[in-house]
C-alpha positions in Angstrom: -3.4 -14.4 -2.9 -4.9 -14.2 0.5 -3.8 -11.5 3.0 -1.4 -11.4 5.5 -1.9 -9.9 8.9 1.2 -8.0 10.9 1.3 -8.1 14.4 4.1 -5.3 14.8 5.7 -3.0 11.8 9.3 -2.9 12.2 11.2 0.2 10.5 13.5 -0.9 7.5 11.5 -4.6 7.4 10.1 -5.8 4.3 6.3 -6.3 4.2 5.1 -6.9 0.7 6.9 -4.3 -1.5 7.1 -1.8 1.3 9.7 -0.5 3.0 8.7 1.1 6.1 11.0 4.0 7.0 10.1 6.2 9.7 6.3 6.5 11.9 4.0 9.8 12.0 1.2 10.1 14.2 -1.3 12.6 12.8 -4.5 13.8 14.7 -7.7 13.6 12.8 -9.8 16.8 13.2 -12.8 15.9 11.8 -12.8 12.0 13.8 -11.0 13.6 17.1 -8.7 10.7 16.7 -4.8 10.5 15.9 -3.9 8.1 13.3 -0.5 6.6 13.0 1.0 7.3 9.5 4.9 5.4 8.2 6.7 6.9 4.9 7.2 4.2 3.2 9.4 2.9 0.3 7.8 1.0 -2.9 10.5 -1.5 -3.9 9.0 -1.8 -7.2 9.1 1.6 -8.7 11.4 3.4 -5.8 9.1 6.1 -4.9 8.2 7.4 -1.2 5.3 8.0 -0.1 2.8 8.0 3.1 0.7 5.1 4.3 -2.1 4.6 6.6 -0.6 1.6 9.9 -3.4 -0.4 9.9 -3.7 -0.7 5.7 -0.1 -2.2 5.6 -1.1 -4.3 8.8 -4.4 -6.1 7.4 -2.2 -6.7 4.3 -4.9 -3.5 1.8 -1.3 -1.4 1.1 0.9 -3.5 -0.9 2.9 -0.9 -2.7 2.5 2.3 -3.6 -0.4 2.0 -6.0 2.0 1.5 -9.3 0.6 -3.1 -8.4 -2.7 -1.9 -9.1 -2.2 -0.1 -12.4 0.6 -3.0 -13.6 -2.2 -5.5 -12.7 -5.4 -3.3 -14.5 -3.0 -2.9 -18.1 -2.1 -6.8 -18.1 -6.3 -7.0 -17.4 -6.8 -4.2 -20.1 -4.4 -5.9 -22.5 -5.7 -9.5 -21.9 -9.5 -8.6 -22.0 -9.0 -6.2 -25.0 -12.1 -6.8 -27.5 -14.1 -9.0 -25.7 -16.4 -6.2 -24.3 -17.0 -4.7 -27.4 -20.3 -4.1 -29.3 
């Protein structure tokens, strides 16, 4: 599925299965740099949780991480026995 880049987050829009709620701007100590930061929703498993702007922009942060370890069982579980010796 390719990636989808966002111009613009808007609060309470959909991107992907995150809900953007509210923005933080956090300075980076050890890069002298402030970062901007929303807590987010995950639609698929309800949790909130903190996200990096420019991850949810360039389309890296899809959810909250519970995609990833739905999509590595079904791998697991479709793969199992092939790799062993």
């Amino acid at each position: 599925m390719p990636k989808i880049k966002y111009e613009k987050i808007i609060p309470n829009k959909r991107i992907h299965h995150l809900i953007p709620l509210e923005q933080e701007i956090k300075v980076d100590k050890n890069l002298s740099r402030s970062r901007v930061y929303w807590k987010c929703h995950c639609t698929r498993c309800r949790k909130t949780f903190v996200a990096r702007e420019d991850l949810i922009k360039n389309g890296q942060q899809q959810s909250c991480g519970c995609l990833g370890k739905q999509l590595r069982a079904r791998w697991l579980n479709r793969n199992a026995g092939k790799y062993e010796s």
